[in-house]
Structures are given as C-alpha cells and as structure tokens.
N, C-alpha and C positions, 0 to 999 in steps of 0.2 A: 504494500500500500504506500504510494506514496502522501509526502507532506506537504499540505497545503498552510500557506500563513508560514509567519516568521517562524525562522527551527529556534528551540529553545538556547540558553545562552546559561553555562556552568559556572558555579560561583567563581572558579577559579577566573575562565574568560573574564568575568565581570569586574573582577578586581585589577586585571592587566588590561582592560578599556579604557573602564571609566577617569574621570578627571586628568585623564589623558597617559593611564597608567599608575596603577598600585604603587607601586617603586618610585615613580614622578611625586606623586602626592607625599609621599612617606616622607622622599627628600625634602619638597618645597617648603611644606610646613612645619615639619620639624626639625630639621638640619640644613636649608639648602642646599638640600640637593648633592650636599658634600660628605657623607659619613663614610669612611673606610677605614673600616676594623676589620672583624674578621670577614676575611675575602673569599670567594668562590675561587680555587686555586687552578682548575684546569678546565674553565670556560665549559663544561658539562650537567656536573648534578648536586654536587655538594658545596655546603659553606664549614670550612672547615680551618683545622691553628696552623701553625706553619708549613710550608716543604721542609723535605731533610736538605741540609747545603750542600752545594754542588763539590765543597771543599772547605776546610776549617777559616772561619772569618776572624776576620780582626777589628771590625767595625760591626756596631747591633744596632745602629741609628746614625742619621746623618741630621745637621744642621745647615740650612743653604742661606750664606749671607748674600744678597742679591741687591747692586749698585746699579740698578737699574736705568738706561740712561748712557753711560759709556763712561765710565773712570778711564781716565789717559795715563797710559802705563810711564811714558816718559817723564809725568809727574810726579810720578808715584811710587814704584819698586823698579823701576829699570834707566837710571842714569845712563844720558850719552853727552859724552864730553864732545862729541864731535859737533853737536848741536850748538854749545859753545862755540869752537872753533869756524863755524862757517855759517854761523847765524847771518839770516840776513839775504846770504844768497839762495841759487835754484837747486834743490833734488837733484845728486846725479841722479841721470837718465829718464829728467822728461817729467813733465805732471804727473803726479797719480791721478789713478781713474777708480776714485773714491764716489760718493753722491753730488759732491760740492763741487764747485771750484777752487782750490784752493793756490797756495804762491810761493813766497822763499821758504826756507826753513827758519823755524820760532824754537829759540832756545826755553828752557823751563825758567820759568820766574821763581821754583822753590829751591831749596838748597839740600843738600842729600848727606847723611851721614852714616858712620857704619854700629851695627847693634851688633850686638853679644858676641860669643865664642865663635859665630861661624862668620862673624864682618861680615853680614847681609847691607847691602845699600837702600835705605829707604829715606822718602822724600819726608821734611819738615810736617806736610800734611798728615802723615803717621805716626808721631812719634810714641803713644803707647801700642801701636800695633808693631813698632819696631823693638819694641822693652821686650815685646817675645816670638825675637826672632828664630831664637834657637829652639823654639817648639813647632815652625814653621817653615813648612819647603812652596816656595815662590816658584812657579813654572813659568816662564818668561817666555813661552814660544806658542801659545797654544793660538789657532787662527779657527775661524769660520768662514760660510759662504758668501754673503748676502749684506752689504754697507750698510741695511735700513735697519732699522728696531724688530718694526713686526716678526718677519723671519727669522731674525736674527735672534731673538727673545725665544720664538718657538722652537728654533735647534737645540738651543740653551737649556729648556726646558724639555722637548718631547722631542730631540733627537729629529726631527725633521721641519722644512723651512717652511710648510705650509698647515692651516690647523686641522686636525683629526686624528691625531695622532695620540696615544696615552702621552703623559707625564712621566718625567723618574719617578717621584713620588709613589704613582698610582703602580708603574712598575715594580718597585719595591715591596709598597703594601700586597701586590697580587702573588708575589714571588715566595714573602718572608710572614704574610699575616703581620700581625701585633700583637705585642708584648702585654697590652692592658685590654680588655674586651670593656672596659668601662668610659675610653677616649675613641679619635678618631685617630687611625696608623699614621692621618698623613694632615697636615695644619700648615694655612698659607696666614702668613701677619702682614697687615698694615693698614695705615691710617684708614686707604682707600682702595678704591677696584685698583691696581695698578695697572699702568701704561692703558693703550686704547682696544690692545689684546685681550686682558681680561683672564675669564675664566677656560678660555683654551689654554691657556697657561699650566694648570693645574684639572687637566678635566681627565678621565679615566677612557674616553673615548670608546672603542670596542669591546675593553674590559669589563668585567662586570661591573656597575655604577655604583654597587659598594668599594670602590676603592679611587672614587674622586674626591680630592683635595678638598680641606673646609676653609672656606677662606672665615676667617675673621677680621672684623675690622677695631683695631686696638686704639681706634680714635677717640679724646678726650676734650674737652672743652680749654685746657690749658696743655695745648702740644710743646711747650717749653720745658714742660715739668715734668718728670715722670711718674707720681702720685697727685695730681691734682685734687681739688678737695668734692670735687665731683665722682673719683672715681670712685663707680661700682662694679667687681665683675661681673655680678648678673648682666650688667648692661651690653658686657661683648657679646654674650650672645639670649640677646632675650627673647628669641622666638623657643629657643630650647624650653620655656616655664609652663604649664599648660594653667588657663588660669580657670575653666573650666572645669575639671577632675584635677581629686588627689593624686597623691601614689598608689596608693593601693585600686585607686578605682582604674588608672592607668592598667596595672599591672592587671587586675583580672579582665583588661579587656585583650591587652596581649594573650593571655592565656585561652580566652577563649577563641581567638585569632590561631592560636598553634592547634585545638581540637578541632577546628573546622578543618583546618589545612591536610589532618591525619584522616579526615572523615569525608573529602573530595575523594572521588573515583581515580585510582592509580594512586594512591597517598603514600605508596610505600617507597613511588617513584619521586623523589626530587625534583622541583622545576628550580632554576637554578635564580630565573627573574624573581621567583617570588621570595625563593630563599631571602636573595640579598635584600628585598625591599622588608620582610619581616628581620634580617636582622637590622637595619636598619634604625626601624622602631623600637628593637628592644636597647641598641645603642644608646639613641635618644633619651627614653628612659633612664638608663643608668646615670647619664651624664648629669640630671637631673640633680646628684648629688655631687657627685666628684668634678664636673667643670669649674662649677663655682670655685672650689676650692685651690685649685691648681695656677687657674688667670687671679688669685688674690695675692699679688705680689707683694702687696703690706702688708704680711706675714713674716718676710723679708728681715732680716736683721739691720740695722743702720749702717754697718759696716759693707752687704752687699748693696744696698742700694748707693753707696758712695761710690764702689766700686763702676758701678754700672755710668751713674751721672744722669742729667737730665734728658729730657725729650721723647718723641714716639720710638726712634729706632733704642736708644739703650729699653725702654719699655718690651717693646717685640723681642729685642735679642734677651732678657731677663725672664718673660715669658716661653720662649725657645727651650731655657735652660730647663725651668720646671717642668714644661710636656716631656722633655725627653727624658726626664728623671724620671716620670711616671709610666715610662715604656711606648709616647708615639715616637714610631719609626722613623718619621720626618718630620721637621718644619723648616719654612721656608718665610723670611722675613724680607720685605721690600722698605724698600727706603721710603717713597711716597708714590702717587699717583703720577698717572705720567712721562715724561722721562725727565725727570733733577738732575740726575746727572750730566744730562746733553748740555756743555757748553759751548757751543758753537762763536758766540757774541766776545765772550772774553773768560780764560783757563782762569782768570783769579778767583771765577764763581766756586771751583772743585774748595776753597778755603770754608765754607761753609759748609758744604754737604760732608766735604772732610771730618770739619770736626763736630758734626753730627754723630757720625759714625764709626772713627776712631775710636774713642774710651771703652764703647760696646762693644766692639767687635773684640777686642784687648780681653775686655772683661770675660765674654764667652769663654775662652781660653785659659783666664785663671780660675775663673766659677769652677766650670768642668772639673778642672783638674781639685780643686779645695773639694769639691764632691765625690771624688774617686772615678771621676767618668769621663775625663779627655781621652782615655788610652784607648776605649772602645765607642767612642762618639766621634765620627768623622765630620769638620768643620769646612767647610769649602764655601771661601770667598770671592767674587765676581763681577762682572758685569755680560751684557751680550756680547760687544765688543769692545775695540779699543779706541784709539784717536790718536788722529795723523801727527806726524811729526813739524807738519809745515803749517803754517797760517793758513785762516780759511779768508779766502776773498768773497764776502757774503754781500746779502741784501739786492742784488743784481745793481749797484752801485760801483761797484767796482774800487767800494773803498778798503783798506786795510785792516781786518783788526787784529786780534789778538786771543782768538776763539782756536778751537781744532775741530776737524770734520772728523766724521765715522771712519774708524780703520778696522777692519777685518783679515786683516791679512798679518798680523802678529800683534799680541796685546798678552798681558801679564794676569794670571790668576794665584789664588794659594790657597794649601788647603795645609790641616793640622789637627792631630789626634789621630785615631779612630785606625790604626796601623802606619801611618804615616812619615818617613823620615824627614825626623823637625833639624834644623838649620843648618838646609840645604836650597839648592838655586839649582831648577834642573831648565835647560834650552836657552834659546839666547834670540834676538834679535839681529838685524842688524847695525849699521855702525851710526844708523839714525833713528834707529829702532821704529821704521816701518813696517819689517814684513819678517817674520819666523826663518830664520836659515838653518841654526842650528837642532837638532832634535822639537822638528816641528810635530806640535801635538794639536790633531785637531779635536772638535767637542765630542765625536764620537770615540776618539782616546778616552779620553777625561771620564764621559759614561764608563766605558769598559771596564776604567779603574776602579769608579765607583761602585759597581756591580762587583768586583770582584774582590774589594776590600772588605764587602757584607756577605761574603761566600757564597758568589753566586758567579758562574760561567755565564757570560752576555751572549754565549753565543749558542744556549741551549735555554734560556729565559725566553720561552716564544709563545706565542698566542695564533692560532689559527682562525683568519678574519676572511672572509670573501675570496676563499678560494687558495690562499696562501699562507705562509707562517710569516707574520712581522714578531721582528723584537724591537726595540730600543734602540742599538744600533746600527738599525737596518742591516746593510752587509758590510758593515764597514768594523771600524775600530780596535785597537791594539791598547792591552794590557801595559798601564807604563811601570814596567817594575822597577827600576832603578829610583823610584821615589817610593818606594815600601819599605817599612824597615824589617 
C-alpha cells in the first residue's frame, strides 16, 4: 500500500531539522556554537576521551599568543645592521612585489640588545620578553603564501589560504579530546571578533562541530586595567546562565534527553551529529559551575596580577594560564579587533601595541613555569606575517613615510615550553631581513611541529571529507626537530 500525505518524520529527524539543527541550536544558545570537549574522534559513531598518541609527547596543551596585524621582525627579534648601513637607498634587486608600493630601505628606529646565557638579540620593544630568552627558541625564517591578512590569518590558523578548513585548535581537540569534560578543549580570547575573518579562524569546519573554538570576549568597561571595578566573570560568558530552570531542573531535562535518545529506533546505533550536539549541552551544563570560576582572575594573588600588569591582553594571557591549568587543550588570545598590529603609516605605532603585550607575554612564561606547567604547555608567539624591510610609499600620494608593508616571504616567530629548546635562534633571514634563506620554515612546518610536540604524527591526523582524507597540513610540512629538546 502505498503513502499518501506527508511520510511521518522521527524524533530523531526532528531534532536535526528543526531550528535549523539540534546541534545548531545547542550551540547558539548555549555556547555559541563553540563547545569542544569531548570530540567524536573518527568522524563515525562515537563521542569519546582521547586517541592513544601516535608517539610519546612532550606538550599536553598549547597557548597561541597571536599579534595579529603583522609584528615586523626587523623590529623586533631579528636585527640587521645592514639596514643601518645603506638606509636610505634601493633593495638590491629591484622592488619587492609585496601588496604596496613601497621604496628605499628604513633602518629600525629601536635599539637591540642581547638577553641571557644564549645573547639572543631582541628589540627595546621586548624587553621582559627578552629577560626570558633562555627559555625561548626564536625561529627567524619561517615564511607564508599570501601579503594580505585574510589568507594569511587562515594558513596561520587552518593551514590553508582560503576559509573551510578546521583550525589547529579544533584539530587538536578532535585528535587529543580534553583533559577536563567540564571546559571547552579549545578557547579563542579577546576584546572582540578579531580581524574581518572572524570565526573561520577558529571554526571546526568538517569536523564534528563539537570541536569548534569558543570565542570569548574578555572585554571590560576599563580596557587599561586588568580588574576593573566592573568586572564580573559571569559576564564573559552570560548566555552560558539559564535564567529560566535551575540545575537540577537543567539536569533532569538532559537526562531525559539521553532516554529518548536510547528509546529512538537503532538507539544502540550512535549518530555521531546528535552525539556531539547532546554532548554539547551536557558541557554547557557543567560549565554552569566551573567557568565562573576559572575567568575569576581576582582570585589571583597581588603578586600575579603585578606580574601580568594592566590591560585586555595581560587579562587574556592571565586567563590563558588558568584554562590550561584546568586541562583546555588550547587557547588562543588576540590582541584586538582588527589588524593593530598593521603599521603601515609609521613603525613607531609597534611602541604601543608592544608594550601592551610584552609584560604578558613574559608573564605567561614565568606563570607557567611558578605552576609547574611550562615544560609540558607549549607557548607559540606570532603574527600572520611579517613587514618589509623598506618604507612603504603609501596613500597613492607618492609621499614618504615611515610605515612597513606586509612581508610574507621571511618574518620571525617563537615558541617556549611545552618540549621546546629554550635559548636558541633557529633560520635566519637575509642581510635585510626580507625573505627566509636560511632553514626556511614555512607555516605548515610550524603545524607539523606543533602536532608532533603533542604526540601526534601530522601526517596520519586525517579526516575523510568529500571524497578525500584532509589533515592540517595538507600534503605539505616537515617536522623541525632541531628546535626540540
């Protein structure tokens, strides 16, 4: 016999429909859309705690300090005296073909000195992130594709120059689960949405959607301060409070949420969408007690919070500390909205943003370690790219100033902790510190590193999407072992 009229429609159907999906709704209203804990690990049937590691790690978490914007490495960790020497006049061989126009060569306006036991050269704009240099290997060669932000931000973060792609992050959390079933594995900080890219940034993309980034926004009514008399943690994340049911009325709706789930037709069989979006909500739930407590930095002794100093960024990087004490796998702190970092107009601007983020970043590194937790917390500092060594000829004016355009083609990062040999200097630029000559490491290095400093082979971390297996480093990137200790 056949059916006439609509064919009937299964609870389950109804729950991955409606509100434009189970799992969508779960996210919007109680997490944005951001929770990833424990992850569905092999895009199949189960939501399950970690893989076994692909090989013994030396890092159990990472922290990602992100200068968003383009920090200019010649200002900063990679002195050229030759910029001295012939300031003024033209680039051998020709303009670069950067985004801008740009002109002679611009010597650095900062002065550079050497830190600790290993003489690392860092710029006046660092000076506490140079007090720990000897826990610190500066990579001075590492290059990308792409002069602009957008792409540039997306390789940085998901390994490829256009958006769709997962995150480290979400990589991580689907690879490794997490440490705490009561946080999120993976946590984006700052003020604001950062740059015009946003949540491709941090988006879990064909991954199961438990395992997209949560951003929070650690913005305060007095961004100079780092405890304003404003702050509430509730307030970072206040959709997480349900002001309509308790806890318990919460919880026994969960509960009866997981006996429906047992009591669908094939119940013994796992759906992998619904999993993630029921664990989800039971995330949410828990956070209910434990977030609060974790973003309430005024808890904080007087002596860390001096440590840290004022502002949003020592805020995010001081909050950074405590998630990963609690067991999230990442976080991930931006400097502001935007790109701040982009000086194009005139390099003196980096003296601000600088010391915004110097003390913090410094700080991270002693926290860590006063906590017992630099040796297995991997700290990796950055921007997308770098900036040119030459003046940029801006404004279509054709006037001079004193800014630097996007450089992609060598620029300096550092990373410390987390297995890492601290004060060391691995690649090099060249003699004007344009472009990577020596042991050039590009960002799908950097990943591979990353991934395998948390014991994990990049090249066996795969996801089967539309036909193919993607990982992270696509088919690229080389292990840098000579910066491992």
């Amino acid at each position: 016999m056949s059916h006439k009229g609509p064919r009937p429609v299964t609870r389950r159907q109804a729950l991955c429909q409606i509100g434009n999906g189970f799992g969508m709704l779960a996210f919007a209203s109680l997490v944005g859309e951001s929770l990833a804990t424990a992850g569905v690990l092999d895009g199949s049937q189960s939501v399950a705690g970690p893989r076994a590691l692909h090989h013994a790690a030396k890092a159990k978490r990472v922290i990602f300090l992100f200068m968003n914007g383009g920090l200019s490495q010649v200002d900063s960790f990679d002195p050229k005296p030759m910029l001295d020497k012939y300031h003024g006049q033209p680039l051998p061989g020709g303009s670069v073909a950067t985004e801008r126009k740009t002109g002679t060569l611009l010597r650095s306006p900062f002065s550079f000195k050497k830190y600790g036991q290993s003489g690392a050269d860092v710029s006046e704009l660092f000076p506490h992130v140079g007090a720990c240099a000897d826990d610190i290997c500066f990579v001075r060669s590492v290059y990308t594709d792409i002069p602009n932000h957008e792409p540039s931000l997306l390789m940085m973060n998901t390994g490829h120059t256009q958006a769709g792609r997962p995150s480290l992050g979400s990589w991580l959390t689907y690879g490794l689960g997490s440490e705490n079933k009561n946080l999120p594995g993976y946590v984006v900080l700052c003020p604001d949405l950062p740059t015009t890219v946003g949540p491709p940034l941090w988006n879990s993309s064909f991954l199961p959607a438990v395992h997209q980034g949560t951003f929070i926004s650690d913005k305060t009514e007095r961004p100079d301060q780092l405890i304003g008399k404003d702050f509430d943690p509730k307030n970072l994340v206040s959709y997480l409070h349900n002001k309509e049911f308790t806890l318990p009325e919460q919880r026994r709706e969960l509960d009866l949420l997981a006996k429906l789930d047992k009591m669908r037709p094939g119940g013994d069989v796992k759906d992998p969408q619904l999993e993630a979006a029921i664990s989800s909500m039971e995330v949410a739930y828990r956070m209910q007690t434990e977030a609060p407590d974790v973003f309430d930095i005024r808890k904080e002794s007087e002596a860390t919070l001096k440590l840290y100093g004022p502002g949003s960024t020592a805020r995010g990087c001081l909050m950074a500390v405590r998630l990963v004490e609690r067991g999230v796998r990442m976080v991930q702190i931006y400097y502001a909205k935007g790109d701040p970092w982009d000086h194009h107009a005139d390099i003196q601007a980096h003296r601000t943003t600088a010391k915004d983020s110097d003390q913090p970043f410094a700080a991270v590194i002693k926290d860590l370690k006063s906590r017992g937790l630099l040796d297995d917390t991997l700290v990796v500092c950055g921007s997308e790219f770098g900036r040119t060594p030459v003046v940029e000829v801006g404004g279509g004016a054709g006037q001079t100033q004193n800014g630097r355009d996007h450089n992609p083609f060598g620029f300096t990062m550092w990373l410390a902790g987390g297995g890492i040999k601290g004060g060391t200097t691995y690649g090099a630029t060249d003699d004007f510190g344009f472009k990577a000559i020596e042991k050039p490491v590009h960002v799908h290095d950097l990943h591979a590193t990353i991934l395998h400093l948390m014991g994990i082979d990049h090249t066996k971390l795969t996801y089967r999407f539309s036909g193919r297996d993607f990982r992270l480093t696509d088919v690229a990137g080389n292990v840098i072992h000579d910066i491992i200790a």
